[in-house]
N, C-alpha and C positions, 0 to 999 in steps of 0.2 A: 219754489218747488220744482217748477220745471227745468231750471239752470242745476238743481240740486242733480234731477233723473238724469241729466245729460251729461253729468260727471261721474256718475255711476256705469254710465253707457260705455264712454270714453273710457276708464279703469278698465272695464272688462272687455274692452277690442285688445286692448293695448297687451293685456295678460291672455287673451286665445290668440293673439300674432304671436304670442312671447314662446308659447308651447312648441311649437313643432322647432324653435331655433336651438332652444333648451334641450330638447331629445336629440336634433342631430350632431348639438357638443359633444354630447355626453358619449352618442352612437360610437364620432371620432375616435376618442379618449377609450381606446380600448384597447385592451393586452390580449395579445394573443399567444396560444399554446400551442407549439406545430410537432409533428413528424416528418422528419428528412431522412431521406437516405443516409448511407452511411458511406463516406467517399475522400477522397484526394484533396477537394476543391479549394479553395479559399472561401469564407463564408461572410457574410454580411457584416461588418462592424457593430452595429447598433441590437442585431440578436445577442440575446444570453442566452448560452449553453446552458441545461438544464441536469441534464442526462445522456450516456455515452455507450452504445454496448456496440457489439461486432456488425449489427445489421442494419441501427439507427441511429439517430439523435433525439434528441425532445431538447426543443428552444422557444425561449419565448420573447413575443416581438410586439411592438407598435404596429397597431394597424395600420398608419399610415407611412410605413417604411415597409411595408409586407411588398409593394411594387419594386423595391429594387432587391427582392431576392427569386434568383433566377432559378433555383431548385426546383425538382418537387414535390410538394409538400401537401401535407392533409393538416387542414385547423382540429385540433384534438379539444379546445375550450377556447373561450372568450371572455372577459369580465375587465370592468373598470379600470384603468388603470390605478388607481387609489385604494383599490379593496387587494390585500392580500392574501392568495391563494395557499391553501394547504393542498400540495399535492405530494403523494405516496408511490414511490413503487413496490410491488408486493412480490413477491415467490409464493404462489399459491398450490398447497399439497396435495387437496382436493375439490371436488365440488359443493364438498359439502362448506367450505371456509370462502369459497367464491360465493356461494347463496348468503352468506353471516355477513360476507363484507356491502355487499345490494345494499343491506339493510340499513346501512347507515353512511354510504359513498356511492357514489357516480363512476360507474368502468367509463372510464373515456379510454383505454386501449388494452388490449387483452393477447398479448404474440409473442412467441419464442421465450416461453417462460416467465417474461416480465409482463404483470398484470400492473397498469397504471392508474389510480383512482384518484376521486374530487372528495373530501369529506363532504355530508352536509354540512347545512350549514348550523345545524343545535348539535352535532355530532361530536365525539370524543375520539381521542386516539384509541385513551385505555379501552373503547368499545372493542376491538378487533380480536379476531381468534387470537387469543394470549401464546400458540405458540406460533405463527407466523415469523417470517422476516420479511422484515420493509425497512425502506428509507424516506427520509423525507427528501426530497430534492430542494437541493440549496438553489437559494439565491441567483446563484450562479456559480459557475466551475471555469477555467478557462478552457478558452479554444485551445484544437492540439498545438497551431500551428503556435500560439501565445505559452505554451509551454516550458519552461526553460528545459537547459540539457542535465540531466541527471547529473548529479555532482559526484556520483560512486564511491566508493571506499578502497581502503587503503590495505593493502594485500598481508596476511598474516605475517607477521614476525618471530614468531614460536616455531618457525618452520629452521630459523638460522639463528635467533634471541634464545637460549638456555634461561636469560634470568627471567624474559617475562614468561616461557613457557613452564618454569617450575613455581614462579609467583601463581598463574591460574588454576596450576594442578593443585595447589595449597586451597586454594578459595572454595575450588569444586568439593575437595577433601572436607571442608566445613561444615556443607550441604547435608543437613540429618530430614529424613522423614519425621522425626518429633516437631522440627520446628514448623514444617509446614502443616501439619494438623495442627497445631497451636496456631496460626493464623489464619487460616479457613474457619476453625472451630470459634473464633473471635468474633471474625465478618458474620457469620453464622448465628450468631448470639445476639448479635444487634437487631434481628428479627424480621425485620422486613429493610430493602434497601430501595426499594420502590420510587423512581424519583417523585412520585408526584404525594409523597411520606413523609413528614418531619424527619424520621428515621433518617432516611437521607441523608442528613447533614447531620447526624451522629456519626454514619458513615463517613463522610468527609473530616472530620474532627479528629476522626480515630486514623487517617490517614494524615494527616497532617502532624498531631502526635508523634506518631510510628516516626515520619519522614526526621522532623525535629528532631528525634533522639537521637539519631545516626549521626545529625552533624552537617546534614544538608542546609541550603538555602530552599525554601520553602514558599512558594506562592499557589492563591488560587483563582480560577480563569471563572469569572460569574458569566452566566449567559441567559436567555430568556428562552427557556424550553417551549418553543413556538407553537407544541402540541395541545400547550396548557396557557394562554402568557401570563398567566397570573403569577406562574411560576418561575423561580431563581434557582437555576443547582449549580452545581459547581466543578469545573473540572480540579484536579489538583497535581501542582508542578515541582518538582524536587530537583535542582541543576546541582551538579557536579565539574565545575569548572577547569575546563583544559587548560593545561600549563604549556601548549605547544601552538595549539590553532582553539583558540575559545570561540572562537567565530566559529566554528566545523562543527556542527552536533550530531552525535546518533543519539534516536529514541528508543527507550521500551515501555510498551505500552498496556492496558488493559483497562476493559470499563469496571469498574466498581458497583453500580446499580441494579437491582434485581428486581426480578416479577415472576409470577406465578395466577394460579386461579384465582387466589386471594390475595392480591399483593398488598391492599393497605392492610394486612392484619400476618399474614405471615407469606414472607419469601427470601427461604434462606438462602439461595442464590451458592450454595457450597461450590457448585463445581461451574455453575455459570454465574459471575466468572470469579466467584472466591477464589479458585485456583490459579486464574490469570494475576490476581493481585496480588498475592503470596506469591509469585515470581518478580512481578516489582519491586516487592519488599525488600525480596531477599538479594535479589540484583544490588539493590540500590543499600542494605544493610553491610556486605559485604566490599563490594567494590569501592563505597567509599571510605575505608580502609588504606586505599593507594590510590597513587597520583596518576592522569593521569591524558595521551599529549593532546584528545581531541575531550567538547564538553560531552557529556553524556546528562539525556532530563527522563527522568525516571516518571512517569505522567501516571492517573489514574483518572478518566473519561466518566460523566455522568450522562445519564440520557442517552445511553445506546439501546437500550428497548424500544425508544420512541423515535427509532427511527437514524438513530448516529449523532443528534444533534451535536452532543457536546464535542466530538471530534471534529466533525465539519468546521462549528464555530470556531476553535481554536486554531485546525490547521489554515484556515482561511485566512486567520490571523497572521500566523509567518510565513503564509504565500503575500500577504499584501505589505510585510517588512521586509520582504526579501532577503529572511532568514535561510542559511544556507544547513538543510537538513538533508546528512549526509547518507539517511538508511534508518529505517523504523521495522521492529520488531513487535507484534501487535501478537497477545497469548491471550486466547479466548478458548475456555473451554480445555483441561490438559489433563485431567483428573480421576475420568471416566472407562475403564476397559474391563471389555464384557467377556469372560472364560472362553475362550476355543476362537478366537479370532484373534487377526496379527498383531501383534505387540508394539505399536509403531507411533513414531510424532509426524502429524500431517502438516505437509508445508505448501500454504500455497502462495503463489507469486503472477505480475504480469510480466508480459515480454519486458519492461524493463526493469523488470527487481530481478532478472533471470541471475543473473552476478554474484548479487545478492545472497539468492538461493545456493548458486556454487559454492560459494563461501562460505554457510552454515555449514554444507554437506563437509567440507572439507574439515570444519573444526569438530563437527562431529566425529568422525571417523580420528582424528587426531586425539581429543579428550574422553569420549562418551562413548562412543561403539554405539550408538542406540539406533536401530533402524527409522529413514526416514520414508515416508511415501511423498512425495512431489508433483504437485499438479502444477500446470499451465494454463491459468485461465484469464483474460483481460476482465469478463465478466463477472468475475469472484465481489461482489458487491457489498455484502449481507455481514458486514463486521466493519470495526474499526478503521481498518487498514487501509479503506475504500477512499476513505479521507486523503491519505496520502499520495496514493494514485492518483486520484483527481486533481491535485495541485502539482503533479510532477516531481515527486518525491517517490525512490525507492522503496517499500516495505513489504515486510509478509508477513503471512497471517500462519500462527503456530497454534494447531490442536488438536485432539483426541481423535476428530475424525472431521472427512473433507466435507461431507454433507451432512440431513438431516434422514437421506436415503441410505447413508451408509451404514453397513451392522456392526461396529461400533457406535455406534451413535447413542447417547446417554436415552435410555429412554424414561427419565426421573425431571428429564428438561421442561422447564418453567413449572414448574408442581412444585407443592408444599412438602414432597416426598424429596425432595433433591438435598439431600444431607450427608453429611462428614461420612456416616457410617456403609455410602455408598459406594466411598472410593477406594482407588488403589492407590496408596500411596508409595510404592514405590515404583509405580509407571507415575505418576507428578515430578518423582524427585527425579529419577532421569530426564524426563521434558523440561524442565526446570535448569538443572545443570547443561541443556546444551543451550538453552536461551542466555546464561549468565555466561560460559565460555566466548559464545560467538561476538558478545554483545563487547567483554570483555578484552581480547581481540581484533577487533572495529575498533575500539576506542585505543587500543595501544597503550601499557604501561609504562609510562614515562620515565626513561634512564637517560644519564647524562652519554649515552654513546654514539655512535654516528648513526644519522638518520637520513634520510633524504626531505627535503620540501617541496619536492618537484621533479616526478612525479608523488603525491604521496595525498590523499584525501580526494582523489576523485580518478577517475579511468581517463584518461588525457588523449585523444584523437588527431591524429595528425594524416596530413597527404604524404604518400610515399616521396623520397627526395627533397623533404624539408629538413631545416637544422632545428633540433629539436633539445633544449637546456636545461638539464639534468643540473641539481642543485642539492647542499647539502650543507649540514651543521658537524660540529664537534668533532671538526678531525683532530684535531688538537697536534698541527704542524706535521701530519706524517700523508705518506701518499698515500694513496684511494685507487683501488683499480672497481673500475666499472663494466656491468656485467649485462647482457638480456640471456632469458631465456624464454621456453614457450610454457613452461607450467613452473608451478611454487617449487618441483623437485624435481626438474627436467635439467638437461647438460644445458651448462651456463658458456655464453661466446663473448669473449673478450671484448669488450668496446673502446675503453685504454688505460693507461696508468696517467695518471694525475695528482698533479703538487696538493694534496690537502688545503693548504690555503687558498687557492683561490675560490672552492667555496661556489662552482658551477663550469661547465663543461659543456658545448654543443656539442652534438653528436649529428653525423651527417647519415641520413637513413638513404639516399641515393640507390645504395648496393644490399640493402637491407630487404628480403624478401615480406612481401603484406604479412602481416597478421597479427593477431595478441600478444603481446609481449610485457614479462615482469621486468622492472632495472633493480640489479642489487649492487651491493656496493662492499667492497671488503678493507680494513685500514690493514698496517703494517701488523698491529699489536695481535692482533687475531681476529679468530671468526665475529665478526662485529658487520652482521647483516640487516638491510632494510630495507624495503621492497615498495616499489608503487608501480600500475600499470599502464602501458602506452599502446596503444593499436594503431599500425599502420595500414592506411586501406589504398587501394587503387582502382581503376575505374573498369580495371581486368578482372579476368578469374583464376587467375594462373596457381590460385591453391586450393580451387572448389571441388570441396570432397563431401559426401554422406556415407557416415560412418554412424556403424557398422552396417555391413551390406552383403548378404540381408541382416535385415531389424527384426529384434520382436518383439518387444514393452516400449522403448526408444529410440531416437535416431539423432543423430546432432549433425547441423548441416554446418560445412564452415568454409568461409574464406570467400565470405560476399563480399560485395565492391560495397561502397560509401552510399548507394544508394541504389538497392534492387528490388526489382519488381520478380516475385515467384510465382509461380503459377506449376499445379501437381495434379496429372489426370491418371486416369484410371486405363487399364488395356483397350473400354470401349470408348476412348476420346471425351470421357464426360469428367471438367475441373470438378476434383473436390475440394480444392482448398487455393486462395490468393491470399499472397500477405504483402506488403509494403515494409523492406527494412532500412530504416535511418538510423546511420552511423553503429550497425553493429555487424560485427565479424561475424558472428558464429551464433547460430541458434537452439536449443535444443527443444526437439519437439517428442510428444507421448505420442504423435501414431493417431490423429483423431483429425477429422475431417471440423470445415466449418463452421458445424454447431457440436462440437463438442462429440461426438461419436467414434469409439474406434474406427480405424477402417480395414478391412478384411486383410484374407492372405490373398498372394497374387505380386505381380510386376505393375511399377506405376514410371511417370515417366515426369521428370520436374524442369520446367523452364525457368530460366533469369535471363533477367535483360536487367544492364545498369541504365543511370542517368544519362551514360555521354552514348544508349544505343548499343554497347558491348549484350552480346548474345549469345549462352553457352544451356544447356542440356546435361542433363544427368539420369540415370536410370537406375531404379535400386529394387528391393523385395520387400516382403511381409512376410513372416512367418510363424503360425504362434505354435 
């Protein structure tokens, strides 16, 4: 008995020693959630980027690596590393949807617009004010410095191609507002699209369907809506394969999913985003009709109420194939316009979809006449499009209206009231016809004629006085004279005449002044043009200009060196606005300070400095 107690004794020394080792493993083994400034710097390898806006970061880190990051930072949470966190960022409208979210989530940070929450831990996504935006923050995003270089696209051909420009004028001509209320009136009919609904995946079905019948190849991206994990939805994929560079994709994009007050029982989702997927349809119905030289994948996103998931998962996916995605066109919301306000398609973009942007505008103005409004924002987060940004891919986000403060803005949005009978379809069928032109375009309809491969599918950057090799197909044995100019319809300067056959040509930019530059190309037979674009930068400023001056809605600065620091103050010496620009010439800015705020009338005063220490000044107006 007594040998018995003394091993009873000995069990429980041995298990209260055991205690306090067991809690400070565990203490270790901890993930943390930080805020950092928002900076230059290089940052710690072992953090994940979480979250990215103009003022912060949100990463999360091993506690025991937290000593070798030399920031500074505030811990925003902590938890196991083994238990995975749902955390959300929110755009909060008012107080009253900041008190609803309390109820069932953790503020761990609340600034500059971006409300950051923890769910609990019994909590639901679909709990939250149903019409909110939020995101889930992924996994992780890459660092900027981890970013590749934008791949850019390939400069319109319809500008000097007659064939492909009367081929797209055919396609647009297609374009009936019947058909597109026949496919909203469908999506609509399926009755709820709710991902976390059976319905769902009739929706998916009926796109897959649809995709099939045109002729496509057809895949769907399964993923675990991390809101719910019980749940599977689906994204779905429609490629159109390039007969020139298959490797080279543009997207057009849109979520398919809907919600409302009552979403497992009705959320007909008409104009969010029934109308964004009746543009993929129709994209992808007509265009694949022709051939054509880059691929183009016709996508349709599940799970973007809850947060973006389904885009995130996917683009994550060909950020980590190093799929080369050459510009994504994301239509949410296009359907919607309310009597007595401007009749217009909102485009918004980051500093590096700015290209991008130029280039709808241009095919607009060329096919469609349709006014656009264009914003500049890095922050713009609250849709699809956010996905692409974050992995270093060009896109913008096309819709009825830029926010949910705007007076167009649908106000039938997430309600059971959001129906066919609400819209204008023929403000759809214009936003529609410049999303199939642009996209159209971008992907180049494929003739046997002379083209270029170099420059051609990406914005090509070079140092002033490099030899730079201009390349090309299909001359078919005649000379090629080779051209730059500064716009798509600007006087063109000789670069030289050349034998067709050889099929590439260096060009010594030495005597070549900095700046954006298109290459065309012309053969013997005729006007047989085709355009890509090359920017020469230098470490000077010898073409920096802000124009117009004075500004009054916009201003575009140009003819930065390869890497400058700006900085723009006001008459009483106080910076409104610093920007850092890598490998871009020219920027165009709406006239808004740091956080997004016009800024007044008045004289302001703009410094650059480049990389190698070059220091130049400029001074401009405001006037509204």
């Amino acid at each position: 008995m007594e040998k018995k107690l003394k091993h009873i004794f000995l069990s429980l020394l041995i298990l209260v020693i055991a205690l306090p080792i067991s809690a400070q493993s565990e203490q270790i083994s901890q993930s943390l959630l930080l805020k950092l400034p928002q900076n230059d710097k290089p940052f710690i390898d072992k953090a994940k980027l979480r979250f990215s806006c103009k003022d912060y970061i949100v990463a999360s880190v091993q506690e025991e690596d937290l000593e070798s990051l030399k920031e500074n930072y505030e811990i925003l949470d902590k938890a196991p590393v083994s238990l995975e966190q749902r955390y959300y960022m929110f755009r909060v409208k008012s107080v009253d949807e900041l008190t609803q979210l309390k109820k069932i989530a953790q503020i761990l940070d609340n600034s500059n617009g971006n409300v950051l929450i923890k769910l609990n831990e019994n909590a639901q996504i679909g709990q939250v004010p149903v019409k909110s935006k939020f995101k889930l923050l992924p996994e992780f995003i890459p660092w900027p410095r981890k970013i590749r270089k934008s791949f850019g696209f390939m400069a319109p051909r319809s500008v000097y191609g007659a064939i492909s420009h009367s081929t797209i004028t055919a396609i647009l001509a297609s374009l009936s507002t019947a058909e597109v209320s026949g496919y909203i009136q469908a999506l609509q009919n399926i009755g709820t699209r709710y991902s976390f609904s059976p319905k769902c995946n009739d929706a998916r079905d009926y796109l897959v369907a649809n995709f099939s019948s045109f002729g496509l190849e057809v895949t769907t991206f399964p993923f675990k809506n991390v809101s719910e994990s019980s749940t599977t939805n689906y994204n779905v994929i429609a490629t159109l394969p390039g007969k020139l560079h298959p490797e080279k994709i543009f997207v057009i994009c849109a979520h398919y999913d809907s919600i409302s007050e009552d979403p497992l029982n009705s959320a007909p989702g008409a104009d969010d985003n029934g109308s964004g997927v009746t543009a993929v349809l129709m994209a992808a119905k007509y265009l694949k009709q022709y051939d054509f030289a880059y691929t183009i994948k016709f996508i349709c996103f599940s799970g973007e109420e809850q947060g973006m998931v389904g885009s995130f998962a996917y683009v994550k996916s060909l950020y980590q194939a190093d799929t080369q995605i050459l510009g994504a066109l994301n239509v949410d919301m296009i359907a919607y316009a309310k009597p007595g306000v401007k009749y217009d398609l909102n485009v918004t973009e980051n500093e590096s979809s700015q290209q991008l942007g130029e280039y709808l505008d241009f095919v607009d103005k060329d096919y469609v006449q349709h006014p656009l409004a264009v914003t500049t924002n890095n922050d713009a987060w609250w849709s699809d499009h956010a996905a692409f940004w974050e992995y270093g891919y060009p896109a913008l986000e096309l819709s009825e209206a830029y926010d949910w403060d705007s007076p167009d803005f649908n106000p039938y949005y997430h309600s059971t009231r959001e129906t066919l009978d609400k819209l204008d379809l023929v403000f759809t069928l214009k936003n529609i016809k410049v999303a199939v032109a642009t996209l159209a375009e971008l992907a180049d309809v494929y003739t046997t004629e002379l083209v270029t491969t170099n420059p051609a599918g990406w914005n090509t950057i070079i140092s002033k006085g490099n030899l730079y090799d201009i390349e090309w197909v299909n001359a078919d044995n005649q000379q090629v004279s080779l051209y730059y100019a500064e716009t798509f319809d600007g006087e063109k300067h000789l670069i030289a005449n050349v034998d067709g056959t050889l099929k590439k040509y260096q060009w010594d930019t030495t005597n070549v002044i900095p700046g954006k530059y298109w290459i065309f190309m012309q053969a013997q037979s005729g006007y047989s043009w085709s355009s890509g674009q090359v920017t020469i930068f230098s470490n000077d400023f010898e073409r920096l200009m802000i124009y117009p001056n004075p500004c009054v809605d916009q201003a575009t600065i140009s003819g930065l060196a390869e890497n400058t620091r700006m900085k723009i103050f006001n008459v009483a010496g106080e910076m409104v606005l610093e920007r850092v620009f890598t490998n871009q010439f020219s920027w165009s800015w709406y006239l808004v300070n740091g956080n997004y705020d016009k800024l007044g009338c008045g004289v302001y005063t703009c410094l650059f400095q480049s990389s190698t220490g070059k220091k130049a000044a400029r001074k401009f107006a405001i006037i509204r």
